[in-house]
N, C-alpha and C positions, 0 to 999 in steps of 0.2 A: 231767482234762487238757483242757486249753481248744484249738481248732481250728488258733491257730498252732503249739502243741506237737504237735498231730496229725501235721499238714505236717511239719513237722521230722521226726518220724520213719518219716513214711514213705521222706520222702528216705533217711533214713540206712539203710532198709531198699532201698530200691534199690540204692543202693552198697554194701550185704554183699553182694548177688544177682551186682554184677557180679565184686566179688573173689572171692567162691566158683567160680563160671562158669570164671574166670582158673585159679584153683589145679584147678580140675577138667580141665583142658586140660591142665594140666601134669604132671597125674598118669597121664591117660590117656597123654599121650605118652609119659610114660619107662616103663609097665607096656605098654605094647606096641611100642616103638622104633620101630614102621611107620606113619610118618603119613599112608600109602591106608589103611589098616584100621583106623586112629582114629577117622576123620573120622564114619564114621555114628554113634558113639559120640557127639559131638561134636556133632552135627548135633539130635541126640536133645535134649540138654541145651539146647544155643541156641533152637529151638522153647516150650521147656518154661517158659523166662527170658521169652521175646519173651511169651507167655501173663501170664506172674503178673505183669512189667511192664504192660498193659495193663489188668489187673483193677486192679492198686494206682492207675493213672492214674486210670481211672472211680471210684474210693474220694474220690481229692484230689477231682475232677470236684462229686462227689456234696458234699463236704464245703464247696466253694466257696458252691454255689448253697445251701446251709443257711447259711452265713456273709451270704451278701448279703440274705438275708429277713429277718434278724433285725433290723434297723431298722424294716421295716415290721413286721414283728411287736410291737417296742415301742412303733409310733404307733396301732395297732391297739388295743392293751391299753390305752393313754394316753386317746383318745377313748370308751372303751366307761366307763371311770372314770370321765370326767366325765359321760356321758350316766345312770352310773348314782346320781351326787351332784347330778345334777337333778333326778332321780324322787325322791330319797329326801328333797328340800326339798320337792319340791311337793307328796308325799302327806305330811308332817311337817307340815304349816300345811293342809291340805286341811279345809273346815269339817268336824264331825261329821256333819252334815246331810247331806253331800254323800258322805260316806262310806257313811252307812247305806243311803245307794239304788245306790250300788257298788256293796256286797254284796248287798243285794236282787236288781239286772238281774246277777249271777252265777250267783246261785242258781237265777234264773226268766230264762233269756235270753230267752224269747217277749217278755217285760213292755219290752223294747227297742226291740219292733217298733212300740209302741204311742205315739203322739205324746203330746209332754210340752203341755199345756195352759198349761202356769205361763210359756213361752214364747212372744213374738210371732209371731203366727199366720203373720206373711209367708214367716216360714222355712221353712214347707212347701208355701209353690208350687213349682211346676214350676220350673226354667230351664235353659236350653241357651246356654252363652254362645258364640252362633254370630255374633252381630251386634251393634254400637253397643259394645265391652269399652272400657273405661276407664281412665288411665292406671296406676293402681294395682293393676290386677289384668291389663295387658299381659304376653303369654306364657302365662298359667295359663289351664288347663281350667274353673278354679271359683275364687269365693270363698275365699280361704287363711282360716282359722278366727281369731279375734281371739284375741290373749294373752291369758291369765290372769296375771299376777302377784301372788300372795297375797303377805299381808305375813308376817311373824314377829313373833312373841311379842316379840323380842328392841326391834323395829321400832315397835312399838306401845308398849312400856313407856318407851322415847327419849321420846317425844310428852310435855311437858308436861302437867298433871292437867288444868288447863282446859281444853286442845283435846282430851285424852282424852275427859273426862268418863264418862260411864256405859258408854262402846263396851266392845263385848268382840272378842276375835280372831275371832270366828266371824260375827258380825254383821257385820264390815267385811269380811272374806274370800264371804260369801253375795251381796254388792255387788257385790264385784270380777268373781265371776261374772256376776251378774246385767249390768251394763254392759257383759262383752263382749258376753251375749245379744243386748242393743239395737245393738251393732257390729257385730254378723255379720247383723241383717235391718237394716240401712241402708248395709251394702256388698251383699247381695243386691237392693234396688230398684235401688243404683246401676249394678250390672253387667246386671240383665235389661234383655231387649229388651221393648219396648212391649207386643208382641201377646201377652206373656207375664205381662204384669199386668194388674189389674182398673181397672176404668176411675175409681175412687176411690182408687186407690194410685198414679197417674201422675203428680199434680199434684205430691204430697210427693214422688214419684222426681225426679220436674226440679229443687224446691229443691233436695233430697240431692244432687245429679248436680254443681249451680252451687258448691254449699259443698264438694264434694272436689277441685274442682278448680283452687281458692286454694292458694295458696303455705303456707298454713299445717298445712294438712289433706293438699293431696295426696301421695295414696301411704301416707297412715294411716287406722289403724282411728278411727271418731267415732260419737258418739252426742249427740242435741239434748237439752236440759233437759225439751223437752214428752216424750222419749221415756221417763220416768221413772215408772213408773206400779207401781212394787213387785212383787211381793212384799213384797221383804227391802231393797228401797231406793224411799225413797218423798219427795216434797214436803214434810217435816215437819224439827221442829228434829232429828231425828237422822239424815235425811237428809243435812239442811245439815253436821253434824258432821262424815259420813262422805266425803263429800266434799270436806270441808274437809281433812281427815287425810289424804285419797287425792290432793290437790294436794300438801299440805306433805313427803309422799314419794315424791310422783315416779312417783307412775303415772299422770296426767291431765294434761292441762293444760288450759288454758280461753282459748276467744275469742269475742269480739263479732264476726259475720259476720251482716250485711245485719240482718233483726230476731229473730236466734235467738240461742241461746247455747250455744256450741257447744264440748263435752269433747273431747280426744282423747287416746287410750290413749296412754301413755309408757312405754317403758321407764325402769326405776329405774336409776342409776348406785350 
């Protein structure tokens, strides 16, 4: 029974309550003829109505405010489905690589504590972004973490043989990572304050600081070509591939600014 069939019959249970009530008055009257010595009879019953009509009120009461949740309950359910069909693309394309040290810092959570070297050293200074914020990271406490967008199997087999060439899914997804890596320590020079960096990483923070805040880049995540120093993406012909593949889908794009050459994360359409 669905909630407007509820209401309907409660209603229609009030109005037995009040015909009953009626015939009960009317039976007390003509079994005692004396309507002074009816009436506490009378009085008893009307109490008795006034009671269960109230509970049944508080029932509808009860049954409204479950009716009116149930929209937010569907946009509830609606949102957790797509948050859960984002997890299940990202770790579906997640390189191997990157998975087996998942399970590793599970297994061994101390091994979390422990700085990753294969990343730029900048990312574990200090900062307090108490001074000098930038306009891409106005409002925030910190640095927002750069996208991942891995590609799909699906995404990568599109790609024509020649711009494929020898790539595999896992080598161009270790990149993708690897790029934001260089975007999250060249939005962290851009946003600390001076007295919070080394006196060799200031100069490069002023260029970073002039290039975000072009119309091209500001407000996005970037990384320079000098920042390109591998692992798993490096200055070589398969370098050039993977960033060649990584423009032609739409997770990069590329500009000439002052004498760099400068990437910026894209989302893919």
């Amino acid at each position: 029974m669905d909630l407007m069939q509820a209401g309907s019959s409660l209603d229609a249970l009030v109005s037995s309550f009040h015909t009953r009530i009626v015939e009960l008055q009317e039976l007390v009257i003509a079994r005692n003829m004396y309507p002074s010595t009816s009436m506490p009879d009378l009085s008893a019953v009307d109490v008795t109505l006034k009671t269960m009509e109230s509970q049944i009120q508080a029932i509808k009461d009860r049954l409204q405010e479950e009716r009116n949740a149930i929209p937010k309950a569907k946009k509830l359910i609606d949102l957790s489905q797509r948050q859960q069909r984002k997890l299940q693309h990202m770790l579906a394309h997640m390189p191997p690589s990157m998975l087996k040290n998942q399970s590793r810092s599970v297994q061994n959570p101390s091994s979390s504590l422990v700085p990753d070297d294969s990343g730029p050293d900048i990312l574990h200074e200090p900062c307090h972004l108490k001074e000098e914020p930038v306009a891409m990271l106005k409002g925030k406490k910190g640095p927002s973490p750069a996208p991942r967008w891995y590609i799909s199997a699906e995404e990568l087999d599109s790609l024509s043989s020649y711009m494929r060439g020898r790539l595999t899914l896992d080598k161009v997804n270790i990149a993708i990572n690897e790029i934001a890596m260089y975007a999250e320590a060249n939005s962290h020079l851009v946003s600390c304050p001076k007295k919070k960096l080394a006196e060799d990483t200031w100069e490069k923070a002023l260029e970073l600081r002039d290039i975000a805040t072009t119309e091209a880049v500001k407000g996005k995540h970037f990384f320079l070509e000098t920042d390109i120093k591998g692992p798993g993406l490096k200055l070589d012909n398969t370098g050039k591939a993977i960033l060649t593949v990584l423009r032609h889908l739409g997770r990069i794009l590329e500009a000439r600014i002052g004498h760099h050459r400068v990437f910026i994360l894209s989302k893919p359409h």
